[in-house]
TIKOL-59970 format. One record per residue (C-alpha): residue in one letter; x, y, z; residue number from 0. Coordinates in pm, whole numbers, always signed. Layout:
<pts>
PT  code      xx      yy      zz  pos
PT     A       X       Y       Z  NUM
...
</pts>
This chain:
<pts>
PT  code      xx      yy      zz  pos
PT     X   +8870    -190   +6578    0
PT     X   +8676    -393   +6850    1
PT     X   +8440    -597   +6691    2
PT     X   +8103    -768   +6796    3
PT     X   +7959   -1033   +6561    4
PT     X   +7605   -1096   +6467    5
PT     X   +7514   -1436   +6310    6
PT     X   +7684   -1744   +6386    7
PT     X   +7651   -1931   +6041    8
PT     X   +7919   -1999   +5769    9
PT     X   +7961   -1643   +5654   10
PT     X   +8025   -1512   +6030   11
PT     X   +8331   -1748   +6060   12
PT     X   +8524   -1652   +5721   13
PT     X   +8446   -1308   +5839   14
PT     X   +8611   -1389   +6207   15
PT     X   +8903   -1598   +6023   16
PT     X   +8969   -1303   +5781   17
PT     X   +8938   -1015   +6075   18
PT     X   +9219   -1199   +6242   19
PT     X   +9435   -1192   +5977   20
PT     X   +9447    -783   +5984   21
PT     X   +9611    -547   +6200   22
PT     X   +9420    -354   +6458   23
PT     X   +9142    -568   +6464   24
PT     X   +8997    -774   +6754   25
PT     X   +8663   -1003   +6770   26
PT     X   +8557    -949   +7119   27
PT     X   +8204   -1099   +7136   28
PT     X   +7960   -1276   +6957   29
PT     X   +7544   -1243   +6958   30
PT     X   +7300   -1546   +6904   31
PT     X   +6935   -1507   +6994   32
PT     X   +7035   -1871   +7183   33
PT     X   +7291   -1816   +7474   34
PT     X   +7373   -2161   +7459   35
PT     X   +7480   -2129   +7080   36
PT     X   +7645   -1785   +7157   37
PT     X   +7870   -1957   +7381   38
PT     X   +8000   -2243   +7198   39
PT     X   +8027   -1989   +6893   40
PT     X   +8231   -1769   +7101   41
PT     X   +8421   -2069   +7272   42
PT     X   +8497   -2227   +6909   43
PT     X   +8574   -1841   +6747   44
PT     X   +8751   -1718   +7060   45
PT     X   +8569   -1428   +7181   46
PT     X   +8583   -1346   +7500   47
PT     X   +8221   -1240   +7531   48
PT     X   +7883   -1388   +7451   49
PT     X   +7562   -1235   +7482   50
PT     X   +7207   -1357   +7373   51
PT     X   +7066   -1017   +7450   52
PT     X   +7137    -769   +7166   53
PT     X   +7014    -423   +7340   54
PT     X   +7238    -540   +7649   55
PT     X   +7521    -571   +7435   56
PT     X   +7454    -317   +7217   57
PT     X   +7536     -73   +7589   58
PT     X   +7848    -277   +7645   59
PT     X   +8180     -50   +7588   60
PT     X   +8377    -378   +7509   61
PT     X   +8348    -340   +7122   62
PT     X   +8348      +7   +6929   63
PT     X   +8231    -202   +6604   64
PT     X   +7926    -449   +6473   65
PT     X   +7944    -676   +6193   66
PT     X   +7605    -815   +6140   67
PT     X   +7538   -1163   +5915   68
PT     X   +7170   -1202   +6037   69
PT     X   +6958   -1302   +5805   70
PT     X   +6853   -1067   +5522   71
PT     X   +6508    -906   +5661   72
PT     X   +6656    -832   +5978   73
PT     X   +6954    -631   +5901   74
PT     X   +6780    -308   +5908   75
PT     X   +6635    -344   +6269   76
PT     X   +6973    -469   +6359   77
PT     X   +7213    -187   +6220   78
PT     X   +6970     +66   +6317   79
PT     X   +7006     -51   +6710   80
PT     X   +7389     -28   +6667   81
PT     X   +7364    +272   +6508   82
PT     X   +7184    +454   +6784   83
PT     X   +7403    +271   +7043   84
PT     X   +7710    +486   +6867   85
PT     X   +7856    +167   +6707   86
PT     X   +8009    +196   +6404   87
PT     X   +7819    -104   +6166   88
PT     X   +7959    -343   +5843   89
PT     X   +7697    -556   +5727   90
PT     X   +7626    -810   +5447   91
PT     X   +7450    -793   +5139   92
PT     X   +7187    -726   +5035   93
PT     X   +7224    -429   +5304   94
PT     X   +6884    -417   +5357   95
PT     X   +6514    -510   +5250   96
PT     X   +6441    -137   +5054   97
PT     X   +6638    +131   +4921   98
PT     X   +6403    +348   +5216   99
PT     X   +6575    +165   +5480  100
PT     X   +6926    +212   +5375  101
PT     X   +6822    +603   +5367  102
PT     X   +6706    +607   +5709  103
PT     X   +7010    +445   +5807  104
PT     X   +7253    +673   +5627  105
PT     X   +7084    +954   +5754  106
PT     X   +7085    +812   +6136  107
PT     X   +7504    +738   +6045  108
PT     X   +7575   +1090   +5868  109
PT     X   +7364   +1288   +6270  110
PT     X   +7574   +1040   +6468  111
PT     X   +7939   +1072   +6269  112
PT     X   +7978    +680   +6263  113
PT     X   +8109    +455   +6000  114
PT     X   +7832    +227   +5777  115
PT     X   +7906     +49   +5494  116
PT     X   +7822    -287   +5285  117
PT     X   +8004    -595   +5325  118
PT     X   +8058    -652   +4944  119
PT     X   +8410    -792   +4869  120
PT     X   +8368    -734   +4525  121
PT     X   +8501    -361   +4484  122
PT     X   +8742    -373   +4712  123
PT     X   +8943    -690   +4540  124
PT     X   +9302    -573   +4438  125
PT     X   +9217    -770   +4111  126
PT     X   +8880    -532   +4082  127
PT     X   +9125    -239   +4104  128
PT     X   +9311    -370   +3791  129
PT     X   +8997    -348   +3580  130
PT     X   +8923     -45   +3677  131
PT     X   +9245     +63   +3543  132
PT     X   +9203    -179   +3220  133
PT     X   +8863     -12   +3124  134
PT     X   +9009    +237   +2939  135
PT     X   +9195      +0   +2685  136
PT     X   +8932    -194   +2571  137
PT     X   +8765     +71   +2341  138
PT     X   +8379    +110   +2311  139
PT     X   +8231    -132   +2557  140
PT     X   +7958    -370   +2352  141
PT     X   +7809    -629   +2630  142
PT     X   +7908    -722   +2972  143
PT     X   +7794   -1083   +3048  144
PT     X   +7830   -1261   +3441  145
PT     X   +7744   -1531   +3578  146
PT     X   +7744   -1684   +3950  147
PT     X   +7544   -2004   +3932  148
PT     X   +7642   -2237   +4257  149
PT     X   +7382   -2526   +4341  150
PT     X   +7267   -2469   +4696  151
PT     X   +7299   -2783   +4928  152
PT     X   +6953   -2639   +5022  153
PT     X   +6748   -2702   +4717  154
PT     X   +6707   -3030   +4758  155
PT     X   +6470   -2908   +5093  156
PT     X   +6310   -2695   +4873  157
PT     X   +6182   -2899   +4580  158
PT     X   +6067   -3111   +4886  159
PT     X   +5846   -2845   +4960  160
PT     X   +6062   -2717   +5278  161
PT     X   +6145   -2402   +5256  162
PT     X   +6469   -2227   +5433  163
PT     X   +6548   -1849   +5444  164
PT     X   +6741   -1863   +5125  165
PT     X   +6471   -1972   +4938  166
PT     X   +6191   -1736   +5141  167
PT     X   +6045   -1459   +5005  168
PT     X   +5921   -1331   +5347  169
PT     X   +6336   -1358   +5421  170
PT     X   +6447   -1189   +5089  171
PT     X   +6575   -1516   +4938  172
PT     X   +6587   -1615   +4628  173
PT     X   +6905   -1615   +4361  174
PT     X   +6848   -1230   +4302  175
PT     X   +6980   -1077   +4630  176
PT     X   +7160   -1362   +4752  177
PT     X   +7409   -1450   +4445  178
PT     X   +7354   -1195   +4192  179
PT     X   +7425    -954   +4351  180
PT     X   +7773    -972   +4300  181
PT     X   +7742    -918   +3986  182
PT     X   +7518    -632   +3992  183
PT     X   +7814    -464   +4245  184
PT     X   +8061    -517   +3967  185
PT     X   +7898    -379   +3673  186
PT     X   +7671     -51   +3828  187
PT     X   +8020     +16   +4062  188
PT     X   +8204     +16   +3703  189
PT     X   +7914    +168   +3498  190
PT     X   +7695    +363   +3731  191
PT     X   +7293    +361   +3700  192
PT     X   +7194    +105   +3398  193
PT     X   +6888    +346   +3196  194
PT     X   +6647      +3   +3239  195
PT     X   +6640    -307   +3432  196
PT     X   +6474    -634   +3319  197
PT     X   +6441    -975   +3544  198
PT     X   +6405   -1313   +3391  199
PT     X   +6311   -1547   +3700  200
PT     X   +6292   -1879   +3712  201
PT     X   +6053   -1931   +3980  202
PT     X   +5968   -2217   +4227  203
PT     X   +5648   -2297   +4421  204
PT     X   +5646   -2022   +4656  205
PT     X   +5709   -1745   +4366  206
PT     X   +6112   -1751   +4499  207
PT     X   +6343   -1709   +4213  208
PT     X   +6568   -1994   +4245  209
PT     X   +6768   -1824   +3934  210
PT     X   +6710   -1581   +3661  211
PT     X   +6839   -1331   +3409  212
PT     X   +6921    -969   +3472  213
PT     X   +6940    -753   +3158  214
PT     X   +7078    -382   +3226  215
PT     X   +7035    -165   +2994  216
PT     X   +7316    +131   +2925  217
PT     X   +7340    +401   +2640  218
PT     X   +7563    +189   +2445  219
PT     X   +7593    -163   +2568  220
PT     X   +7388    -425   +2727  221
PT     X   +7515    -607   +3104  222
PT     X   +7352    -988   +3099  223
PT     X   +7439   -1085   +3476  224
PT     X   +7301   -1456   +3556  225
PT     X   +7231   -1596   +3871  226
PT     X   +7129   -1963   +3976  227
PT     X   +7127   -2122   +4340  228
PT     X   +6922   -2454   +4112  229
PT     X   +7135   -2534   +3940  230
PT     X   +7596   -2469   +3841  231
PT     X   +7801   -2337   +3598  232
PT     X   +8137   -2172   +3613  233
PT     X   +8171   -1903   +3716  234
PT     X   +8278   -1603   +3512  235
PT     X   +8253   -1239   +3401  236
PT     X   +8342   -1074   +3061  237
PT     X   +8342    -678   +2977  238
PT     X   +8393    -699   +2627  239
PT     X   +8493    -374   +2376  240
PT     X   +8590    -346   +2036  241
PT     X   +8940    -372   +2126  242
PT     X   +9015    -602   +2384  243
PT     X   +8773    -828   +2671  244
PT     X   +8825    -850   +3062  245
PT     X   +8781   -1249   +3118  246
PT     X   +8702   -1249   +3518  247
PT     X   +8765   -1678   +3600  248
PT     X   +8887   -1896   +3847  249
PT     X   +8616   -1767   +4058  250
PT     X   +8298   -1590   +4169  251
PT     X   +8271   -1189   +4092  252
PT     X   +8260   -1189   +4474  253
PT     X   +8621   -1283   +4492  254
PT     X   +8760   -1161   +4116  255
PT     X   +9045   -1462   +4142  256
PT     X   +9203   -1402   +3825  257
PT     X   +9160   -1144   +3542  258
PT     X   +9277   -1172   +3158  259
PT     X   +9249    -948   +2894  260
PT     X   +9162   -1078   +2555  261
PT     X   +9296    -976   +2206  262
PT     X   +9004    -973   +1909  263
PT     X   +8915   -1289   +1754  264
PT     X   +8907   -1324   +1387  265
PT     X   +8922   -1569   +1124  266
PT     X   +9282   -1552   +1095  267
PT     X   +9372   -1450   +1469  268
PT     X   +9314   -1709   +1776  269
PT     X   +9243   -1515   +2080  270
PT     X   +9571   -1378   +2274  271
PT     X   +9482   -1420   +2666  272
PT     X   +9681   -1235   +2914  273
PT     X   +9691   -1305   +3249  274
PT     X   +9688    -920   +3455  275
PT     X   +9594   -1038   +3800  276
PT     X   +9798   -1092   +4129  277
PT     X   +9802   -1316   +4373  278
PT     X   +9523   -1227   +4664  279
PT     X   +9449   -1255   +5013  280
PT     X   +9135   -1422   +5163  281
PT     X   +8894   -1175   +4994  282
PT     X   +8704   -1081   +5300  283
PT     X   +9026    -899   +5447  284
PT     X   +8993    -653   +5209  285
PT     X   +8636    -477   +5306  286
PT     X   +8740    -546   +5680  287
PT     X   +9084    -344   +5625  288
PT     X   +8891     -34   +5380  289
PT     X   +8608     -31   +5732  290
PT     X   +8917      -5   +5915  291
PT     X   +9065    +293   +5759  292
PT     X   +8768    +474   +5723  293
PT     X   +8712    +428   +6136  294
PT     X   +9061    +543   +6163  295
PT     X   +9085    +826   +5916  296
PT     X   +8724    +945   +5970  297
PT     X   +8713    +947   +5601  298
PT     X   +8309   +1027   +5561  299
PT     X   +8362   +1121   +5165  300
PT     X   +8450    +771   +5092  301
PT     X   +8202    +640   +5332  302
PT     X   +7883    +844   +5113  303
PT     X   +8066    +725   +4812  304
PT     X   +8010    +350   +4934  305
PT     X   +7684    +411   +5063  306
PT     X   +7551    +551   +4725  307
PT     X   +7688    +266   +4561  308
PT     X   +7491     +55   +4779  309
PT     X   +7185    +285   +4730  310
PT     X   +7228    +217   +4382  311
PT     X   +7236    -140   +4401  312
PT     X   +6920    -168   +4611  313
PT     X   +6781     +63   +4311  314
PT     X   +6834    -180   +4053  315
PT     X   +6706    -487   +4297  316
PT     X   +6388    -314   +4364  317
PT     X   +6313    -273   +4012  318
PT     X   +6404    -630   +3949  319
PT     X   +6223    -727   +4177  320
PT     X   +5888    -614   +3960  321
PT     X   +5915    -881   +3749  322
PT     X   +5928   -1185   +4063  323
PT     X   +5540   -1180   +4098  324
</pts>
């Protein structure tokens, strides 16, 4: 896997320092609108290649593979040119602006045979694997409740009344789609479609939720996933049933650090806590080594199954997105 990089922020380099530690894989070139900044990228991230002109190197035969980390607004007109260049495309959350676009794009992967899928660490966490098995244990499932709150270094900007991409509408910012999102991949990939969706924003000047409560509602329980880029808390994630809870800690839902499962709590009975995770890599290696395998195996039933998970997830932003006004 040949890759080409789009973005040259934060993100882009753990994704270049994770590629690099799996086999098969190779960053080749980088793409920043500025050639000056695409070179000192590539110089710093050791591509070979930089280009400043995406259409030229989208007809380059260099890479066989794009990972775009543009921002949010942009993916769609971004994976859609590699797409139709016959490059096979990973690209970060929120995949794009409307559950439409992702269609469009499917459908454009499924005529041209090429690999597309979400860069969402979340489900493909060895630790995320363990709940999976673990749901099964913990009897009639009675609430899920998440939350990713992390302070952005931006905010201060904000409340200035400068406003950055993260916390643009007009760029799909705001705490919904950039932070709790992981935590609506966890709980629809482990529950499936929630039967109603209700947003709680808390909302700054420019109508941007800066965080909020998001209530999904299923048959028999109720998910509470909270999201704040104004403010911090630890994070956490808790599926709890009538016999035993899955305690997520240590950690994001984006990275699933370490999982514990609970015994009940009574009067008489302090909780038992037992630690059932292992020891993980750096969590972006494992989406980059599952895009792998599916370019190498040509596995297209477990690329739709990704992609409808992501169709999902755009579902349930797009309806809580009704209630940011």
């Amino acid at each position: 896997m040949k890759v080409l990089t789009i973005g040259t922020s934060l993100i882009t380099e753990k994704f270049i320092s994770a590629l690099k530690q799996v086999d098969e894989t190779q960053l080749v070139a980088v793409y920043s609108r500025s050639q000056e900044k695409a070179e000192a990228f590539a110089q710093k991230m050791g591509a070979a290649y930089a280009f400043n002109d995406l259409s030229e190197a989208l007809r380059s035969d260099l890479f066989d593979t794009v990972y775009v980390a543009s921002p949010n607004t942009i993916h769609f007109e971004q994976v859609k040119l590699a797409l139709l260049a016959n490059k096979h495309v990973l690209c970060e959350k929120p995949f794009t602006s409307t559950k439409k676009q992702l269609e469009e794009l499917i459908e454009l992967a499924k005529q041209r045979q090429l690999m597309l899928m979400e860069a969402i660490t979340t489900i493909h966490m060895p630790n995320f694997k363990i709940i999976q098995e673990k749901i099964a244990d913990l009897g009639d499932i009675k609430l899920i409740n998440a939350n990713y709150s992390q302070f952005s270094s931006r905010y201060e900007k904000y409340k200035n009344g400068i406003v950055t991409n993260i916390f643009d509408p007009e760029f799909d910012g705001g705490a919904l789609r950039d932070i709790n999102v992981y935590n609506i991949h966890f709980t629809t990939y482990l529950f499936g479609r929630p039967k109603n969706v209700i947003y709680y924003p808390n909302q700054g000047f420019n109508k941007v939720d800066t965080s909020g409560v998001l209530i999904l509602e299923y048959d028999q329980f109720k998910a509470v996933l909270i999201g704040a880029k104004d403010s911090s808390s630890q994070s956490f994630g808790l599926i709890q049933g009538e016999k035993q809870t899955i305690k997520v800690h240590g950690s994001s839902l984006g990275q699933v650090e370490k999982v514990a499962l609970l015994g009940p709590i009574t009067d008489a009975n302090a909780s038992r806590e037992t630690d059932i995770s292992i020891a993980q890599e750096m969590h972006m290696t494992y989406e980059i080594e599952v895009f792998k395998d599916l370019i190498k195996t040509q596995d297209f039933e477990l690329r739709n199954h990704y992609l409808n998970h992501s169709l999902l997830v755009l579902e349930v932003l797009e309806k809580a997105e009704q209630y940011v006004q």
